[in-house]
N, C-alpha and C positions, 0 to 999 in steps of 0.2 A: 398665433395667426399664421396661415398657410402661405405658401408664397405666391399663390395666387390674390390670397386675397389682398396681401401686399401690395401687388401690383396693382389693381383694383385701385383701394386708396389713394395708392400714387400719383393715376389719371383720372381721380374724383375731385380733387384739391383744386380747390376754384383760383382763377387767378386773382391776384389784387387790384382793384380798383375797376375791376371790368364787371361788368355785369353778369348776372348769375348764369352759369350754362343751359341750368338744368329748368330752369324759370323765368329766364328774362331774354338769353338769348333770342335773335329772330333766324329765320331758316337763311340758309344760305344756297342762293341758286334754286332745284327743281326740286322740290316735297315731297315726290314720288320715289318709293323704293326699286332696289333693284335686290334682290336677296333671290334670283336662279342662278344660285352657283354656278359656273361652267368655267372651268372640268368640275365633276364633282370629288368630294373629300372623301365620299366612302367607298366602300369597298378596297380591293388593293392595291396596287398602283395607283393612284390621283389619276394619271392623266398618261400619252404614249406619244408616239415620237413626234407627231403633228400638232402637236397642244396649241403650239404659238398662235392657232386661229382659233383658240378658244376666246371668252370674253376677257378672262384675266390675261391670256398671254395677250391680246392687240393691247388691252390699255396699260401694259410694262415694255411693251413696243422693242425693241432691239435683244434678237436671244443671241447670250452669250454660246460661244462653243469651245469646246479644249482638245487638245489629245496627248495621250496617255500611252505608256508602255509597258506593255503587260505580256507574260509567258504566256506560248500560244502552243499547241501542237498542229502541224501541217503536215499530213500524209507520211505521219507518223515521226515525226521529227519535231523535239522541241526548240523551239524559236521564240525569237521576242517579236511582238509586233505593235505594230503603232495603232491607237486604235480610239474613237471618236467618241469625245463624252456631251450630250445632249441635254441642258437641263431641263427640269421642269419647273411650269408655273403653279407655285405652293400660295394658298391660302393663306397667309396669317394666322388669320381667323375665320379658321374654316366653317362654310354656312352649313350646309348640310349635319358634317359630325358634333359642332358643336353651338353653334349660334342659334339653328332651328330647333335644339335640346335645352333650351333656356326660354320657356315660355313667359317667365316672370320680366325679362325683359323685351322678349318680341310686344307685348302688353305696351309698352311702353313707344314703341316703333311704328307699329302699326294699325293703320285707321281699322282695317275689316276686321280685326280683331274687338271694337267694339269699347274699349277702353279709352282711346284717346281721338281726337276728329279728323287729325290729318296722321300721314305719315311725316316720315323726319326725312327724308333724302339722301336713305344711307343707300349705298351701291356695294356689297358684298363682292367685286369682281371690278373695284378700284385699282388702281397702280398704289394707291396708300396700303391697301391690304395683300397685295402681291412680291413673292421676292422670285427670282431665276434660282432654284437650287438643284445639283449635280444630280442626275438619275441613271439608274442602266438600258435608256431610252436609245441609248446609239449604238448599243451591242443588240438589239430586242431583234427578234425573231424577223421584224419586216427590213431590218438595215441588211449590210455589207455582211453581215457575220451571218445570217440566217439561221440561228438556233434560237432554243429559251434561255433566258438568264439562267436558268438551275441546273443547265445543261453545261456551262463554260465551268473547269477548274479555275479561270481565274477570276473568279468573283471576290476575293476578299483584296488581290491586288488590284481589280480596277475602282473598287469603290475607294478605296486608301489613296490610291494616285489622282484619281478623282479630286476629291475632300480637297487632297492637297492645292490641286491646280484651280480652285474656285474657290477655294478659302472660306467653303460651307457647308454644313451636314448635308449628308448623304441621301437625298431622298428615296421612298418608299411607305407600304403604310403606317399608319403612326396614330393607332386609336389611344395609346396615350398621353401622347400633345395632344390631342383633340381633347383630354379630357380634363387635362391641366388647363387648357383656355376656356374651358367651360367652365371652372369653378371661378377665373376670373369676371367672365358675365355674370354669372346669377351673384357675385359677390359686387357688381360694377350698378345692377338693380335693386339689389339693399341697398345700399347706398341713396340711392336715388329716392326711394321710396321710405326713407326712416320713419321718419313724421306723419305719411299718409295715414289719413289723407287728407288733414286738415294744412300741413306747412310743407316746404320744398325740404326733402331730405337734405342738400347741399347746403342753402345758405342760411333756413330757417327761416325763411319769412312765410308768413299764410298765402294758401295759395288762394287767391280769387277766380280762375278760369281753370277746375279741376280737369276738365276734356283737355289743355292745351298738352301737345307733346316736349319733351323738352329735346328739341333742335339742335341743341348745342350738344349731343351727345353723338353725334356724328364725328364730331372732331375728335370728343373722349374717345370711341371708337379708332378712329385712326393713329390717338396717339398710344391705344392697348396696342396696335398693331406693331407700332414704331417699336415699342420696347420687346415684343418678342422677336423683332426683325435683328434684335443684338442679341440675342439668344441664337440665331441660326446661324450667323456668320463670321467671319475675323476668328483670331485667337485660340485654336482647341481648348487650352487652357482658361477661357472663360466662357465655353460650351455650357451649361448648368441641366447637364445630363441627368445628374444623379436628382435633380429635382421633377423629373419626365419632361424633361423640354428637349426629347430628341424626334428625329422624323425617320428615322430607322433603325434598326439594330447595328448595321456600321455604322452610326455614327457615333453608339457608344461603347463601341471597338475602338474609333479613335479613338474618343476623348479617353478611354483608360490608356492610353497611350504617353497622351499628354503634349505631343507634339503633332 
């Protein structure tokens, strides 16, 4: 078993004595989805120095900022200079790269989709699905520096100083996180769907209202987010790089580091 689907299982595992997630739960709050990413997860950079008013940055509300001291050259003179790190607001689970590539579960989410009658009220651009992580969004071409990131020699020192002073990977693009939390959805809808479609994959009981969506997978969703949110942050040394759970190339620059 892959460590996706591990984690999968992990946040399938019903709790005791509560009623079933996947079958019994009732919705919580508004039924209506939100799944327009914004910023979106593809392409390269996620998001640029203004994110914060995107829909993920308002509902993670306070952006952290740092600064960092990095080798600079100033009219031909090398120098150290102080210099602003901006983070970006990161997807968890990003809708775009990998949530809207998992049809077997949007099935499951989604009323216009024709499988199930209501939606669940999942919000793709939650503060549960959001974390602030380090970017080179304060050196970018419209800050104080006015160049492109490919253009500074100290790119490998300010993403490293960075890391350091936010005590989280290094943001940039990252199509393969996107594609290790992908295998934990379509592994998070097996699940769900064992038995279909005569019994609830979860708890095994027969389903009587096949149209009903299962509700309680909103939260499964938020707690898949919670446990890659330990994968981004704290610790270099329990970064789990080597299983593609990074958001950039520095960051498993760090982690081979280990500090």
């Amino acid at each position: 078993m892959q460590i996706g689907e591990k984690i999968a299982a992990l946040v399938a595992t019903p709790d005791s004595d509560e009623p079933c997630w996947a079958c019994e739960e009732p919705p919580a709050g508004s039924q209506k989805n939100d799944l327009d990413e914004q910023p979106s997860s593809m392409g390269d950079a996620e998001n640029d120095l203004h994110n914060d008013s995107s829909k993920l940055g308002k509902n993670l509300g306070f952006r952290p900022s740092w600064q960092v001291k990095v080798p600079h050259v100033v009219n031909g003179d090398a120098v150290t200079v102080t210099a602003p790190v901006t983070p970006a607001a990161h997807h968890v689970i990003p809708g775009n790269a990998s949530l809207a590539k998992t049809p077997k579960l949007l099935d499951l989410m989604e009323k216009k989709r024709g499988k199930v009658r209501d939606d669940i009220g999942y919000d793709v651009n939650s503060a549960q699905n959001g974390v602030w992580l380090p970017g080179n969004y304060g050196v970018s071409k419209d800050s104080m520096f006015s160049r492109k990131w490919s253009d500074y020699v100290f790119k490998l020192e300010y993403a490293m100083a960075a890391m350091n002073a936010a005590r989280a990977q290094f943001h940039d693009s990252h199509p393969i996180y996107s594609a290790q939390v992908k295998q934990s959805l379509r592994a998070l809808a097996d699940k769900i769907t064992l038995h279909a479609p005569e019994r609830c994959g979860i708890c095994g009981k027969e389903l009587s209202d096949k149209s009903r969506p299962p509700y309680g997978l909103v939260g499964r969703l938020n707690r898949l987010a919670a446990v890659h949110k330990m994968f981004l942050r704290g610790p270099v040394r329990k970064w789990p790089v080597s299983n593609g759970y990074f958001t950039s190339a520095w960051s498993t620059t760090k982690a081979a580091t280990g500090t």
